[in-house]
Backbone as JSON Lines, residues from 0, in Angstrom:
{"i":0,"aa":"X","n":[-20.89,61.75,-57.18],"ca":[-21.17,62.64,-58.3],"c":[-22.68,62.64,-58.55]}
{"i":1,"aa":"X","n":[-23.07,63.79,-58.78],"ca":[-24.57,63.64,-58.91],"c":[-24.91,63.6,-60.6]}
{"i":2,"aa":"X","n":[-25.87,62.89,-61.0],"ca":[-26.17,62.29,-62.4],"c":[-27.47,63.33,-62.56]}
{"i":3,"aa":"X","n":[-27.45,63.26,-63.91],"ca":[-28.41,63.97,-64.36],"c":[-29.93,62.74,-64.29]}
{"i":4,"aa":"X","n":[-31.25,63.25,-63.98],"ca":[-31.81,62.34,-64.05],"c":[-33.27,62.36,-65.14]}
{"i":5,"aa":"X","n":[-33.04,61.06,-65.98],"ca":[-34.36,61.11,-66.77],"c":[-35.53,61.21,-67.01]}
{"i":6,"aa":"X","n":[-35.93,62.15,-67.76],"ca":[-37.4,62.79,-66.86],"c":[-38.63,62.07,-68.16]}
{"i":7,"aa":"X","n":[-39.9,62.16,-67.99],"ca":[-40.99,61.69,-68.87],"c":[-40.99,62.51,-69.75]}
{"i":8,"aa":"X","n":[-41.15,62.06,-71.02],"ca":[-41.33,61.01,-71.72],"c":[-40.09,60.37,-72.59]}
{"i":9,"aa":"X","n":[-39.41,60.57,-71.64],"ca":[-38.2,60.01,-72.13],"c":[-37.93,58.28,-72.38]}
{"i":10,"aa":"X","n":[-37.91,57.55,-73.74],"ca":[-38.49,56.23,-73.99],"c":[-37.8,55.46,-72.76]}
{"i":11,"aa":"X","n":[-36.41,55.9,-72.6],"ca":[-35.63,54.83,-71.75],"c":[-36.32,54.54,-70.78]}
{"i":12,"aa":"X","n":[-37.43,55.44,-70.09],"ca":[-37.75,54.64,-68.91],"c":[-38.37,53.9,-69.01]}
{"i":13,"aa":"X","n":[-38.81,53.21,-70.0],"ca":[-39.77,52.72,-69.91],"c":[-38.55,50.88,-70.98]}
{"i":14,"aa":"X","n":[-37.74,51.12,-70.37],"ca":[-37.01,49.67,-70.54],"c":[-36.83,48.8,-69.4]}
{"i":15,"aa":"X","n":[-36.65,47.57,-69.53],"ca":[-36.8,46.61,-68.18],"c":[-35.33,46.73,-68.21]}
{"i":16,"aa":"X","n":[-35.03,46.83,-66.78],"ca":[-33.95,46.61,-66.36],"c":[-33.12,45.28,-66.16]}
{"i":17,"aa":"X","n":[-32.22,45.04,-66.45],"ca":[-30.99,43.76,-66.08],"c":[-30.67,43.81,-64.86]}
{"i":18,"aa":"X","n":[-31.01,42.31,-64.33],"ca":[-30.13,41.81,-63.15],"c":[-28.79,42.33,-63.3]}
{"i":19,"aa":"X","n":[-28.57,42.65,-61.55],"ca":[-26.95,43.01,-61.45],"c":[-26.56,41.63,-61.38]}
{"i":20,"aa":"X","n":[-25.5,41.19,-61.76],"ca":[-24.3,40.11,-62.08],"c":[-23.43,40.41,-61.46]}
{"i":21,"aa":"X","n":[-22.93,41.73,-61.1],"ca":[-21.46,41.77,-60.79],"c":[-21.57,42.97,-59.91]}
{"i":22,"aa":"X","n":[-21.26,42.82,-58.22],"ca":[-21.24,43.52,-57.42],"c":[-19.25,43.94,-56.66]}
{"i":23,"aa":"X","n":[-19.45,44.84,-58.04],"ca":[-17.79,45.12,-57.74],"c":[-18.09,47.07,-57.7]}
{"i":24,"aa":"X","n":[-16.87,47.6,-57.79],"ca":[-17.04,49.14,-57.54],"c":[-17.65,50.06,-58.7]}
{"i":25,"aa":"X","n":[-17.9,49.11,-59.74],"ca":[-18.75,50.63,-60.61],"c":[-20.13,50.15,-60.38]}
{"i":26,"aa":"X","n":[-20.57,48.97,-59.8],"ca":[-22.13,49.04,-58.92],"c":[-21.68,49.49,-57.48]}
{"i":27,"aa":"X","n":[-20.64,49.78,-56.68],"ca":[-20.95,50.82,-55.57],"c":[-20.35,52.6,-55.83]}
{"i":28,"aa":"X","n":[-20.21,52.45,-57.24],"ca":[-20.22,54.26,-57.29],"c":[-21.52,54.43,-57.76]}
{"i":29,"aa":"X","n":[-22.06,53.32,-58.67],"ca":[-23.52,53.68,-59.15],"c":[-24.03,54.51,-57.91]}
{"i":30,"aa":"X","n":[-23.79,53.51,-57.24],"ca":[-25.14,53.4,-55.77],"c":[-24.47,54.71,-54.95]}
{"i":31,"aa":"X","n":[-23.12,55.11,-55.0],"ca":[-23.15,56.47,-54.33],"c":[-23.25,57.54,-54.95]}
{"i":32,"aa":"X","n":[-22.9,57.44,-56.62],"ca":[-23.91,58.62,-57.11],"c":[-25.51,59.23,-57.4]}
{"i":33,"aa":"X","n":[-26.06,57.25,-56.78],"ca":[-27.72,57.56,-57.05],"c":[-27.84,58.58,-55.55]}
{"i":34,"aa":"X","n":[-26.99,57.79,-54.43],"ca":[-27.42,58.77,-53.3],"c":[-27.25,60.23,-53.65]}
{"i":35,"aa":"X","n":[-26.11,60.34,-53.76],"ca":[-26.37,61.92,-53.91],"c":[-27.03,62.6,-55.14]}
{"i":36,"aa":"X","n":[-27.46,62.08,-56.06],"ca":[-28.14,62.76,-56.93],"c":[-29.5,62.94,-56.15]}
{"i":37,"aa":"X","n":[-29.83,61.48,-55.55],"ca":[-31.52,61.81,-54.63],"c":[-31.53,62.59,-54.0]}
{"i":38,"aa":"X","n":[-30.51,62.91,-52.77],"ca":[-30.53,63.87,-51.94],"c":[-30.04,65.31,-52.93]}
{"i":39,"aa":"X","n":[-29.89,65.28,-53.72],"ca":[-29.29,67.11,-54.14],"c":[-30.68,66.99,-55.01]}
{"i":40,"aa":"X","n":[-31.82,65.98,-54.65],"ca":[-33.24,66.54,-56.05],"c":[-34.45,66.36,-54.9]}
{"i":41,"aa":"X","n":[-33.54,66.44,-53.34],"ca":[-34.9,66.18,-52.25],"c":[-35.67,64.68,-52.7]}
{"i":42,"aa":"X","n":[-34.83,63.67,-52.57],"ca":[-36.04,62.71,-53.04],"c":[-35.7,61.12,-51.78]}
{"i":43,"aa":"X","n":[-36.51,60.41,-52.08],"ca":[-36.79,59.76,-51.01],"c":[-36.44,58.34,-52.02]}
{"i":44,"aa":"X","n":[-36.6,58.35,-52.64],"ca":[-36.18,56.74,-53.41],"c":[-35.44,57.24,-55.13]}
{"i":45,"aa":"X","n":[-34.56,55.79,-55.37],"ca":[-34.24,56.63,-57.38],"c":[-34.16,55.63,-57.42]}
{"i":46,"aa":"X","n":[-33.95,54.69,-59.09],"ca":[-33.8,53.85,-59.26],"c":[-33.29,53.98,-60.22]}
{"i":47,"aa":"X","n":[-31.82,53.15,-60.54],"ca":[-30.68,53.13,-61.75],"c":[-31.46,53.5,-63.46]}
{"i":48,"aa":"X","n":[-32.69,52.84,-63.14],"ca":[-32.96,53.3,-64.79],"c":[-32.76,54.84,-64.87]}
{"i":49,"aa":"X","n":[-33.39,55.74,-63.58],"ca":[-33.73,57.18,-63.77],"c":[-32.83,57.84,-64.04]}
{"i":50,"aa":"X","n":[-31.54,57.17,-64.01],"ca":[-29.88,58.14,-64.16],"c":[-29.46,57.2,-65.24]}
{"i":51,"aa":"X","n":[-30.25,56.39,-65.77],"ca":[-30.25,56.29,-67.27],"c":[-29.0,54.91,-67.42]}
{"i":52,"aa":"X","n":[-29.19,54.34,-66.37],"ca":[-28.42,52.47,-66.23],"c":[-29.65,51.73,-65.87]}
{"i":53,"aa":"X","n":[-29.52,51.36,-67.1],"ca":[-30.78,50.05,-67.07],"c":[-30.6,49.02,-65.73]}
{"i":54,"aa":"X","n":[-30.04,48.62,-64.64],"ca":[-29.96,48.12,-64.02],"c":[-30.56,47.61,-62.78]}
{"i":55,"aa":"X","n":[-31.17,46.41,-62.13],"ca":[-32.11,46.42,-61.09],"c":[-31.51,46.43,-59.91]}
{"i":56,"aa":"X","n":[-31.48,48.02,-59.77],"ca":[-30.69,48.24,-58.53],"c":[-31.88,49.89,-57.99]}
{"i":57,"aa":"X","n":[-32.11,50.12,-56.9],"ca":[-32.52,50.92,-56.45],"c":[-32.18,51.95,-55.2]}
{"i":58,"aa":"X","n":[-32.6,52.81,-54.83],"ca":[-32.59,53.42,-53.32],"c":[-33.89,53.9,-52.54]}
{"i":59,"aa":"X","n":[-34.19,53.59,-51.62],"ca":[-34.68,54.12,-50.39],"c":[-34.61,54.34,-49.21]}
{"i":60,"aa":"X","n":[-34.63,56.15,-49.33],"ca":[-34.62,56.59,-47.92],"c":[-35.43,57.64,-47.07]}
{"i":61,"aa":"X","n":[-36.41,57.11,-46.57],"ca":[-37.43,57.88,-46.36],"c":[-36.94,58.25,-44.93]}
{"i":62,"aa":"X","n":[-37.9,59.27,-44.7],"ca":[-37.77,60.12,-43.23],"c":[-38.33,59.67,-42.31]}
{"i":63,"aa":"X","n":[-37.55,59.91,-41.1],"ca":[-37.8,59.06,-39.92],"c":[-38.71,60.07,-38.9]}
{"i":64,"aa":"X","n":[-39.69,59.64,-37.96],"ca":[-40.45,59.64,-36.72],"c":[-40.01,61.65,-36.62]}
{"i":65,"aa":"X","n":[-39.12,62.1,-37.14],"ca":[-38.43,63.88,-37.12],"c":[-38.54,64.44,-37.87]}
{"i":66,"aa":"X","n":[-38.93,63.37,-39.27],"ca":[-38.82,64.2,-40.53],"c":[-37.37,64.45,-40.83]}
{"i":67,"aa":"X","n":[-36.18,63.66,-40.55],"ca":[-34.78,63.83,-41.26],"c":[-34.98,62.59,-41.96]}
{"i":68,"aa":"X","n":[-34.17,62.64,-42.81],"ca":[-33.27,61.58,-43.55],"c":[-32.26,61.4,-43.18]}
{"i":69,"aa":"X","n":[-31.67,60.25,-43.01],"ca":[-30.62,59.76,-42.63],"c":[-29.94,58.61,-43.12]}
{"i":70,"aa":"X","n":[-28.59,59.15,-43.67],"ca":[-28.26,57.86,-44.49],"c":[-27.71,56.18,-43.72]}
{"i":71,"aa":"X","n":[-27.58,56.56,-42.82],"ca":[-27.83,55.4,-42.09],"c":[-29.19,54.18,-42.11]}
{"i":72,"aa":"X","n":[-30.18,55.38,-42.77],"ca":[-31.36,54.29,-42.85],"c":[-31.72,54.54,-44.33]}
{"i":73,"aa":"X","n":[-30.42,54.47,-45.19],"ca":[-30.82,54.36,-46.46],"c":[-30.84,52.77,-47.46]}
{"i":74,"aa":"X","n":[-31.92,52.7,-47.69],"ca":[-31.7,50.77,-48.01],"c":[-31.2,51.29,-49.57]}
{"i":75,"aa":"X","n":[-29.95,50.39,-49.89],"ca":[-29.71,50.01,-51.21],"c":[-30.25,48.51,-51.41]}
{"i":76,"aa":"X","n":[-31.17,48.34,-52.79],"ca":[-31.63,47.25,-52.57],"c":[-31.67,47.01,-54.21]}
{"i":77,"aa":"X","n":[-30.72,45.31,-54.34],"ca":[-30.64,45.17,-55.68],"c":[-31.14,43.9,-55.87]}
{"i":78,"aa":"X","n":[-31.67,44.0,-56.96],"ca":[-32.3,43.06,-57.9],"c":[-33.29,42.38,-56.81]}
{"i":79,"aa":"X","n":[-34.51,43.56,-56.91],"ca":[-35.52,43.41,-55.48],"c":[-36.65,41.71,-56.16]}
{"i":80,"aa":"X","n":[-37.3,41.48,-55.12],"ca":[-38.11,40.74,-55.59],"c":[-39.11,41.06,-54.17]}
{"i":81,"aa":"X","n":[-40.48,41.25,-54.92],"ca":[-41.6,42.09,-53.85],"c":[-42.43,40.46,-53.81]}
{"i":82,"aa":"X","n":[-43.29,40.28,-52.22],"ca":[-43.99,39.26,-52.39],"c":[-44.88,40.31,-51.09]}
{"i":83,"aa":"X","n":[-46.4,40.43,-51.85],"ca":[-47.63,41.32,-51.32],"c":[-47.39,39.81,-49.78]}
{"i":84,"aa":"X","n":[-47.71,40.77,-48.59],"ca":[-48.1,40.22,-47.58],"c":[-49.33,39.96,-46.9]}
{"i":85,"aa":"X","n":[-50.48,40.15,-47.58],"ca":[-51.74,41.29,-47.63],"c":[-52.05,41.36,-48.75]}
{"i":86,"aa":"X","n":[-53.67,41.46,-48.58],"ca":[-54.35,42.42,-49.78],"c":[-55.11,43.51,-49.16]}
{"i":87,"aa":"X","n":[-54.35,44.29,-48.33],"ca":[-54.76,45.22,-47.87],"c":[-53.68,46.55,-49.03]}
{"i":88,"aa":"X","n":[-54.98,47.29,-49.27],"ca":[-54.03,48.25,-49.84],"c":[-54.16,49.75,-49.04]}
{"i":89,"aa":"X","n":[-53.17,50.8,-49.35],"ca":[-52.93,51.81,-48.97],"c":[-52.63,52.66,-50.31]}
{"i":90,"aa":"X","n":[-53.83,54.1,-50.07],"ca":[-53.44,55.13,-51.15],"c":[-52.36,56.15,-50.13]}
{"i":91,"aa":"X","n":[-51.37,56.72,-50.94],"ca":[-50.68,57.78,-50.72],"c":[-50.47,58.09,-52.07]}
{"i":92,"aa":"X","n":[-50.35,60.1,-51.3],"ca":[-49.7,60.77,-52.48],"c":[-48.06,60.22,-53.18]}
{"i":93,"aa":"X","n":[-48.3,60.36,-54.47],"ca":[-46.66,59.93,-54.93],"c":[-46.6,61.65,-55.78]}
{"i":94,"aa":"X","n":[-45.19,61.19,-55.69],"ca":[-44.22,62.08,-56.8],"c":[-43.15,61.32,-57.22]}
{"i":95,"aa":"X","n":[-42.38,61.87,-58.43],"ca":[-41.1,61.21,-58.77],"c":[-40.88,61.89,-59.74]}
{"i":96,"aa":"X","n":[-39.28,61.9,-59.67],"ca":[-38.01,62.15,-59.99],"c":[-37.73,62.92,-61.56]}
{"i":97,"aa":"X","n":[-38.73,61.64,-61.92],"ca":[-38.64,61.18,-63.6],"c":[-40.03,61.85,-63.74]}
{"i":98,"aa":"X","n":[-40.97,62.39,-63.5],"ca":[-41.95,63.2,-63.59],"c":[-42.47,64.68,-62.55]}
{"i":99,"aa":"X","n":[-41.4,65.44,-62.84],"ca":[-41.26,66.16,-62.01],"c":[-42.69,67.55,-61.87]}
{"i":100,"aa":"X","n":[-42.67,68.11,-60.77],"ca":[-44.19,68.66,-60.13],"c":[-45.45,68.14,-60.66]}
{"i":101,"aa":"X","n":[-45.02,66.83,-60.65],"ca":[-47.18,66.18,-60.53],"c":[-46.87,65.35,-59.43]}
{"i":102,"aa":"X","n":[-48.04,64.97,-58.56],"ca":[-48.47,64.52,-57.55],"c":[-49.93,63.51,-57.62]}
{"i":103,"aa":"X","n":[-49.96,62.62,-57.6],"ca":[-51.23,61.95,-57.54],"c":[-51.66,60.98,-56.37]}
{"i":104,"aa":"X","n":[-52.74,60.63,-55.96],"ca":[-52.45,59.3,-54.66],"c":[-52.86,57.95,-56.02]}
{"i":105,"aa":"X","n":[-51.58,57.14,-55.24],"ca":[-51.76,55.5,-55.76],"c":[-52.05,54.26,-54.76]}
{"i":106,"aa":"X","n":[-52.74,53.6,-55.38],"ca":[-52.93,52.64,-54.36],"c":[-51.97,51.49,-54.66]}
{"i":107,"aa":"X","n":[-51.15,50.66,-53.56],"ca":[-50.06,50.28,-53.89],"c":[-50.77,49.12,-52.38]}
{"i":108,"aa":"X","n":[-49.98,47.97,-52.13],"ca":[-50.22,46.87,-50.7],"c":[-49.41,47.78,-49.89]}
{"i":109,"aa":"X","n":[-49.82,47.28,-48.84],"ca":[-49.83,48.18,-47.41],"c":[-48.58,47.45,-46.66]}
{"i":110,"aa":"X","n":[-48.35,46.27,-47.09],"ca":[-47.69,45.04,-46.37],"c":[-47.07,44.19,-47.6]}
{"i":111,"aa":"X","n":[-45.6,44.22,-47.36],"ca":[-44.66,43.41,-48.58],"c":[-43.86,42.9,-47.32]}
{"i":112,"aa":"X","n":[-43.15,41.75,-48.48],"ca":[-42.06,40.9,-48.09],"c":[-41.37,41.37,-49.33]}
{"i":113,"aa":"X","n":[-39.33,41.63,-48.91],"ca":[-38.94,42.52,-49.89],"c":[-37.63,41.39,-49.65]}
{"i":114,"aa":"X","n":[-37.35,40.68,-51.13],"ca":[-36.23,39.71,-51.32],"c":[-35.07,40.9,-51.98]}
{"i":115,"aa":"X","n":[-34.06,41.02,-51.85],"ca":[-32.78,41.54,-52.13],"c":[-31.87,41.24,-51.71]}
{"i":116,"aa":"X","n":[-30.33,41.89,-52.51],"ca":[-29.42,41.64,-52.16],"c":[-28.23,43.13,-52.17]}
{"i":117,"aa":"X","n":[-27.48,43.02,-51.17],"ca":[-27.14,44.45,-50.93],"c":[-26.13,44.9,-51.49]}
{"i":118,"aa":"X","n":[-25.43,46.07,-51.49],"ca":[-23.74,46.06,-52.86],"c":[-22.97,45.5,-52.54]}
{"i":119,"aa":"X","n":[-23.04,44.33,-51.99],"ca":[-21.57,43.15,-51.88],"c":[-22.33,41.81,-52.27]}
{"i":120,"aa":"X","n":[-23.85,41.85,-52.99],"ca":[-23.96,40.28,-53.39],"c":[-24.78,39.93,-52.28]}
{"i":121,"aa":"X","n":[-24.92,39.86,-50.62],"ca":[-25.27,39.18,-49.77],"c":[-27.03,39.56,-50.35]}
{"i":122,"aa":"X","n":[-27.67,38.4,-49.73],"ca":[-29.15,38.08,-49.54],"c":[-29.76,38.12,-48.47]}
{"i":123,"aa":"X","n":[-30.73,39.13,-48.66],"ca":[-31.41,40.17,-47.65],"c":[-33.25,40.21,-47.65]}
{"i":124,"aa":"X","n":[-33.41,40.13,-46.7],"ca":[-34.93,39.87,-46.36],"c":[-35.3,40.95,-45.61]}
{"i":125,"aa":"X","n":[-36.84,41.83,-45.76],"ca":[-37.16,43.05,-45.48],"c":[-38.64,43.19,-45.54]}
{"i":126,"aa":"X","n":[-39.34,43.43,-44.15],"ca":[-40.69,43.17,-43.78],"c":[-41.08,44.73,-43.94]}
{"i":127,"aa":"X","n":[-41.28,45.33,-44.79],"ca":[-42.05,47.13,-44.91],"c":[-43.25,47.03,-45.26]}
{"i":128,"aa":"X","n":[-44.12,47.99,-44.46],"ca":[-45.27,48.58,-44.35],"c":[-45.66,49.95,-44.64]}
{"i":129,"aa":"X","n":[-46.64,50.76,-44.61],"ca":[-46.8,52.04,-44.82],"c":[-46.23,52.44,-46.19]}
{"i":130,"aa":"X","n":[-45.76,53.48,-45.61],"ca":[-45.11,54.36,-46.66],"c":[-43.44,54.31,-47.0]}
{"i":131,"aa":"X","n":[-43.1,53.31,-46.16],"ca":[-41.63,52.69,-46.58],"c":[-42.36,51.12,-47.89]}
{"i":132,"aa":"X","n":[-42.87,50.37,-47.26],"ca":[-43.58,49.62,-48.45],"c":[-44.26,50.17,-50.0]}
{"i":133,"aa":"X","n":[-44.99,51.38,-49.79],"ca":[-45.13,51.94,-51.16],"c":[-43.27,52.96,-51.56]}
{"i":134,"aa":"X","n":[-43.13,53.31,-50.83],"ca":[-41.29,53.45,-51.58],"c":[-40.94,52.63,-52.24]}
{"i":135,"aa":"X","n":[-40.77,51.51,-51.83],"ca":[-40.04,50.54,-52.45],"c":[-40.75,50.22,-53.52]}
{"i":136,"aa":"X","n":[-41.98,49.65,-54.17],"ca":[-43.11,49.46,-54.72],"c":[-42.81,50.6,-55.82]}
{"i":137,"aa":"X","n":[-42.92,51.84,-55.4],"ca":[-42.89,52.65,-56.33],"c":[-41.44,52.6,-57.25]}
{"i":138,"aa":"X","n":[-40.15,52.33,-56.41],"ca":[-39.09,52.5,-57.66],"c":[-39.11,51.35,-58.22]}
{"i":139,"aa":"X","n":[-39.56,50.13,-57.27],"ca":[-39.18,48.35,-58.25],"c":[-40.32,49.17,-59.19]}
{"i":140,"aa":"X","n":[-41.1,49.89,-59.79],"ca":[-41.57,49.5,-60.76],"c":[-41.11,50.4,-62.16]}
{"i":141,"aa":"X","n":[-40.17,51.18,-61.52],"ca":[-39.39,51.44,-62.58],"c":[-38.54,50.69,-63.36]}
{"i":142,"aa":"X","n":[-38.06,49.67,-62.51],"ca":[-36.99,48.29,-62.93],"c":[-37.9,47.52,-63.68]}
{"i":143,"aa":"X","n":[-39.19,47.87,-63.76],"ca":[-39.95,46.88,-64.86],"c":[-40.33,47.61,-65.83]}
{"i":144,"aa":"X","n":[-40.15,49.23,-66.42],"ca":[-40.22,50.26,-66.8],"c":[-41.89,50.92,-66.91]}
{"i":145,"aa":"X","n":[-42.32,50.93,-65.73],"ca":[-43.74,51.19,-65.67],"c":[-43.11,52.72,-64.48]}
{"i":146,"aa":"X","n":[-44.08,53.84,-64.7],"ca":[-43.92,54.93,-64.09],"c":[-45.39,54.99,-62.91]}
{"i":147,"aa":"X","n":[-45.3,56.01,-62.28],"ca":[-46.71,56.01,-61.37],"c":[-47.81,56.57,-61.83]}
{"i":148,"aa":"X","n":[-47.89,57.07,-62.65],"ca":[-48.63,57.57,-63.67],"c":[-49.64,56.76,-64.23]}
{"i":149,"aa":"X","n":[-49.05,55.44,-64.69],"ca":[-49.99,54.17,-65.37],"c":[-50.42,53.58,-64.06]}
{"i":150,"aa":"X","n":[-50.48,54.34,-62.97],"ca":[-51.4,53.66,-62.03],"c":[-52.58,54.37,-61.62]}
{"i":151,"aa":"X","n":[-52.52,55.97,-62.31],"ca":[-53.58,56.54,-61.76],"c":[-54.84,56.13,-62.52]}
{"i":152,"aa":"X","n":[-56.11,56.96,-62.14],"ca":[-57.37,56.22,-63.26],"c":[-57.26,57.32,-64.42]}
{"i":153,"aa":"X","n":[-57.94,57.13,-65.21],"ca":[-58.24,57.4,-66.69],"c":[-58.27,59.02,-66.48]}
{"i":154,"aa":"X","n":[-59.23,59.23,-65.94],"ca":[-59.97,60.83,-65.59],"c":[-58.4,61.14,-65.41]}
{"i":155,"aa":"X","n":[-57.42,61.05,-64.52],"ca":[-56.56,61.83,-63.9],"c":[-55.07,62.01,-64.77]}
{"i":156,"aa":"X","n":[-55.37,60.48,-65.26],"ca":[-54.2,60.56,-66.53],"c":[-54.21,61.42,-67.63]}
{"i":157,"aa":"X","n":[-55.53,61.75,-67.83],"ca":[-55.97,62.54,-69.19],"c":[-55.28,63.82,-68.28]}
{"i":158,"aa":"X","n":[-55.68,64.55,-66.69],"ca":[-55.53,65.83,-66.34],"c":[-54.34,65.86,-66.32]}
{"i":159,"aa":"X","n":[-52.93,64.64,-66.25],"ca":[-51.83,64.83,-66.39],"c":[-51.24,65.19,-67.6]}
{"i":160,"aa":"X","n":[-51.4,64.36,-68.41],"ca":[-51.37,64.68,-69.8],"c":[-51.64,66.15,-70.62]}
{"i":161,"aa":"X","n":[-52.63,66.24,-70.31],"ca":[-53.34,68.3,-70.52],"c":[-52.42,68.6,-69.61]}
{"i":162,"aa":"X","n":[-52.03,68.78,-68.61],"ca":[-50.86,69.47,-67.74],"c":[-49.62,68.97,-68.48]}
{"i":163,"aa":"X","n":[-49.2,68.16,-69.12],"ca":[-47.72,68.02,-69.54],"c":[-47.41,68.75,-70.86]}
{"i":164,"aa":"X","n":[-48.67,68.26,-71.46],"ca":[-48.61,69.44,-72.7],"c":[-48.92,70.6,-72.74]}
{"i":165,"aa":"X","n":[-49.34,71.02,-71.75],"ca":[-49.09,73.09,-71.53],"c":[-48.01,73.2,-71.34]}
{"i":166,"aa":"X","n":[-47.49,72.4,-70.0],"ca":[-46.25,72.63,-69.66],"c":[-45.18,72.52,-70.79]}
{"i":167,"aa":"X","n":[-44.87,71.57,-71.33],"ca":[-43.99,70.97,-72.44],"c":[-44.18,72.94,-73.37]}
{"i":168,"aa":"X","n":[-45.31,73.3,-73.99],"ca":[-45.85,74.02,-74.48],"c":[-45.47,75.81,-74.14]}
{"i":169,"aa":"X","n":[-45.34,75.69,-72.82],"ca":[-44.9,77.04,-72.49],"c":[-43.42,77.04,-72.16]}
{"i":170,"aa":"X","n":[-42.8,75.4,-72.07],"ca":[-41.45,75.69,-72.13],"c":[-40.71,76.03,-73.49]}
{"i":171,"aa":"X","n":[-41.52,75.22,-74.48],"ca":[-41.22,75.49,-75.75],"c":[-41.07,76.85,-76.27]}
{"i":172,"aa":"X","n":[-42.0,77.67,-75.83],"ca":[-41.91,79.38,-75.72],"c":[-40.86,79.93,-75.4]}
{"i":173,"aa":"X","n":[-40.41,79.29,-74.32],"ca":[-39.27,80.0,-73.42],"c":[-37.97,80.07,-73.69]}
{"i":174,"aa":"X","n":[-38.34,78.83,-74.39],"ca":[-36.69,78.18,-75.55],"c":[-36.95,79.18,-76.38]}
{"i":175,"aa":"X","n":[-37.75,79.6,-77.42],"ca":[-38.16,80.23,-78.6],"c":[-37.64,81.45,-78.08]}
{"i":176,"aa":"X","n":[-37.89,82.04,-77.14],"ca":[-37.51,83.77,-77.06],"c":[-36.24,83.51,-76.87]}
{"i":177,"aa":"X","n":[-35.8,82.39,-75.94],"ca":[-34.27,82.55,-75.1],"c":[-33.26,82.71,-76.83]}
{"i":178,"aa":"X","n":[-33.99,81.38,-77.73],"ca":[-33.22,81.62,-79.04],"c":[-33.13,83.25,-79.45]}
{"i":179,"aa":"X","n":[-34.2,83.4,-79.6],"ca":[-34.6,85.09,-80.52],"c":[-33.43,86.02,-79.8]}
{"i":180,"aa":"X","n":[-33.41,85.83,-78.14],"ca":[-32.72,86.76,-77.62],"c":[-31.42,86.6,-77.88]}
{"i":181,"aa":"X","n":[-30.71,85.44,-78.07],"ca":[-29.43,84.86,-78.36],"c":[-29.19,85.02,-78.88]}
{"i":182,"aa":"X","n":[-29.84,85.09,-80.86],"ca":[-29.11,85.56,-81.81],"c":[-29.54,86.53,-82.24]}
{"i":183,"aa":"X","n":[-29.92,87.85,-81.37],"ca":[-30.18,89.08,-81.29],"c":[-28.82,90.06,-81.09]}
């Protein structure tokens, strides 16, 4: 089932998420409705807070060497624990889910060691680099309720901000006529 997903500035995201405790079937429908909500919003990682379950549970599935996705190489990864391998960092462009059409580059480590455990409980170890390492990076930090946004610099946050409030601003318009026209 695909979930509706929580967009900025919506307070919830910005709550820390709870360890999963209990890896029984309403943490593996979670985890098959996060898949398909990601894939029906084109997205490459979600994380349980964004469909509005506080829970430290995530997804990533980025595109392979073709540019497909494939759920075969989709990591469910719960109650992550990141250890930098490196202080080498890497900027890439981000987007997400929960802040939908902005784009910024973040600098995130280039090289993690990724502690988890998968939807049956087992304990799982995971060496990512590139742009599978900032995936992951980017949703664990929703499970701590920080967005990608509080990573850009000052200058760019302010240009997001002036962009959210036009936007916010001309949707508000749009509501306003759609009313006028409605009870016309």
């Amino acid at each position: 089932m695909v979930r509706q997903i929580i967009t900025y500035p919506n307070p919830r995201l910005f709550l820390n998420s709870e360890p999963v405790k209990e890896f029984d079937s309403s943490l593996h429908t979670l985890l098959d409705d996060m898949y398909e909500t990601m894939i029906a919003d084109n997205g490459v990682g979600l994380a349980a807070i964004q469909v509005d379950v506080p829970l430290r549970a995530l997804l990533v599935n980025i595109l392979d060497e073709n540019d497909e996705q494939k759920k075969e190489d989709l990591l469910e990864i719960i109650n992550p624990e990141i250890i930098p391998l490196s202080e080498e960092m890497i900027t890439c462009m981000e987007g997400c889910l929960s802040v939908p059409d902005f784009f910024e580059e973040v600098k995130r480590y280039n090289h993690i060691l990724l502690k988890y455990q998968d939807r049956f409980g087992n304990f799982k170890e995971l060496q990512a680099q590139g742009f599978l390492a900032v995936a992951i990076q980017h949703e664990n930090d929703h499970l701590d309720g920080h967005l990608f946004i509080e990573r850009i610099s000052f200058a760019k946050r302010q240009k997001f901000d002036k962009e959210f409030k036009k936007k916010k601003k001309t949707s508000n318009k749009k509501n306003e006529k759609a009313k006028v026209y409605k009870l016309s």
